[in-house]
N, C-alpha and C positions, 0 to 999 in steps of 0.2 A: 030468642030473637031480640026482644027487648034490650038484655044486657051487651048484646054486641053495636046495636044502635047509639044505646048510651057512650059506649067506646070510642067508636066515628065522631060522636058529638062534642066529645070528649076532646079526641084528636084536633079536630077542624078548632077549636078553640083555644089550642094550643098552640096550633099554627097560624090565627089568627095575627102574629105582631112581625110573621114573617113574610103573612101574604100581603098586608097591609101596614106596610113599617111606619107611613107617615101618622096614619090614626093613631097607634100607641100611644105614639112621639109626640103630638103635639093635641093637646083640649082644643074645644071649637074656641076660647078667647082667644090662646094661641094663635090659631089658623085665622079668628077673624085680625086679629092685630098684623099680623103678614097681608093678610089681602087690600088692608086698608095702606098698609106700609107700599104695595104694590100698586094702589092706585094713585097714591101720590106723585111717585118715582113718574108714573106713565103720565098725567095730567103737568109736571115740571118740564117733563120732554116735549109734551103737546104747548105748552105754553112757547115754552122755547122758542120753538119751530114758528109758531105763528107770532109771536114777539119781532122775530131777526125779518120776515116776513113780510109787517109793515113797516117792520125798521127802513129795508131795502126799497121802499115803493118810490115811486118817485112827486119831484116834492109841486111839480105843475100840474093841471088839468089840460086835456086835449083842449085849444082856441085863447089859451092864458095869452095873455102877451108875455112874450117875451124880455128877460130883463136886461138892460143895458151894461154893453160891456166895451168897458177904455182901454184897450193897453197898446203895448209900444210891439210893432214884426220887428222879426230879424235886421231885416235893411234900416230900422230907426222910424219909419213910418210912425205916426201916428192912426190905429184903429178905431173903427167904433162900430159896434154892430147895428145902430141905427140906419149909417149908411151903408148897410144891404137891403134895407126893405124893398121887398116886392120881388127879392132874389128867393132859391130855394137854400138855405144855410144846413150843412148839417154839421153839428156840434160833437167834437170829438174829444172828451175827455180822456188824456193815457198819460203814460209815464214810459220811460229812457228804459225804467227796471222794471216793465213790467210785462214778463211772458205773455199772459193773454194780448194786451196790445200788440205786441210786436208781431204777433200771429194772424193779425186779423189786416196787417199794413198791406198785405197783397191785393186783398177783395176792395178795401178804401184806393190803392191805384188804379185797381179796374174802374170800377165806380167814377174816379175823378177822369177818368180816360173817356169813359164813354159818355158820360152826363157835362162834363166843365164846359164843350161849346155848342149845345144845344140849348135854344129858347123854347119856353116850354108854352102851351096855347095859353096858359092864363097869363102867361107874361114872364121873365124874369128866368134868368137863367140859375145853374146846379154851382154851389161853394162850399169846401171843405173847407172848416177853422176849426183846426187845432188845436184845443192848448192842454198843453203839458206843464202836469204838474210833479215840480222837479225840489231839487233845493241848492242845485247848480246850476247858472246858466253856460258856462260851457258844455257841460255834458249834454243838453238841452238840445242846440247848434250842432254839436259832433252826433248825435242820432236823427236829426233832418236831414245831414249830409249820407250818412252810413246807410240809411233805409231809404232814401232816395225818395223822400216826401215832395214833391216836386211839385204841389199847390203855393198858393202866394201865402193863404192868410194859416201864419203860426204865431202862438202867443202862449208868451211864458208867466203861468200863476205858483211864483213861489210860495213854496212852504216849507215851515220849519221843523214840520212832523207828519215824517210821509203814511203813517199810518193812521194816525187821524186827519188826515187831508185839512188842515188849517188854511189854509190858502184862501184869500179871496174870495174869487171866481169860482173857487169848487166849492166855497159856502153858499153862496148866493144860491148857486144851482142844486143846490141838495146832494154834493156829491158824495156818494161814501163808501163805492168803490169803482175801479179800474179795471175795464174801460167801460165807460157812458157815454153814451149818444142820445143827442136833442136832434130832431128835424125840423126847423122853424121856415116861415113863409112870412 
């Protein structure tokens, strides 16, 4: 009996590199050099993620004042967002070329449909200002008309690189992507 145990013992130890191929294959430095190699990998991904994270957060505190904004509507008006105080402003940051904007223009007409002539109890009625940031101003003009933006206050923050949003007004406000929205009082 002995000698036939030996045999088993024998066999299972032979089989050992087929039962367990990675033990062969690789020493525990081996294995520990991969698992360290494996938490770096996963800690660059975790970084990442919470990097882009704070990157995207936005750049006011809820009750910040609000920062003042000059430019020129459509019609040649001169703007300025000071003279809305005490109205409700919401602030819509988009672009001509940008999908998600263009998809959210239906719920923003609802919204200006049912809030624009309503006074609210603390005072101050609902205003959509728009501005788009473009790096044509006719394309600008032919997408208020085409999407039927049909509020007063649009205002054009050019820029020279629609991907880093260089513009003005989308610096000012921390913008850094398409579409953002402020609700200021």
């Amino acid at each position: 009996m002995s000698l036939g145990l030996y045999n088993q013992i024998n066999i299972l130890n032979q089989c050992t590199p087929i039962l367990y191929p990675y033990k062969s294959i690789y020493t525990n430095k081996e294995m520990n050099k991969s698992n360290i190699l494996l938490i770096l990998v996963l800690l660059l991904v975790v970084g990442g993620i919470l990097g882009r994270y704070l990157y995207m957060q936005p750049k006011f505190i809820n009750g910040e004042t609000a920062q003042e904004i000059k430019a020129t509507l459509p019609n040649g008006e001169a703007f300025a967002l000071s003279a809305e105080k005490g109205n409700y402003v919401l602030i819509d940051f988009w672009g001509s070329w940008c999908g998600p904007c263009i998809a959210e223009f239906p719920a923003l007409k609802a919204m200006n449909a049912k809030f624009s002539d309503k006074t609210f109890k603390e005072g101050g009625t609902f205003k959509i200002l728009s501005i788009a940031v473009e790096q044509d101003a006719n394309r600008w003009k032919r997408a208020i008309d085409r999407f039927g933006l049909n509020w007063d206050l649009h205002v054009l923050d050019l820029a020279t690189n629609l991907r880093f949003f260089n513009s003005k007004i989308a610096n000012e406000y921390g913008v850094k992507e398409l579409p953002t929205k402020y609700l200021i009082n």
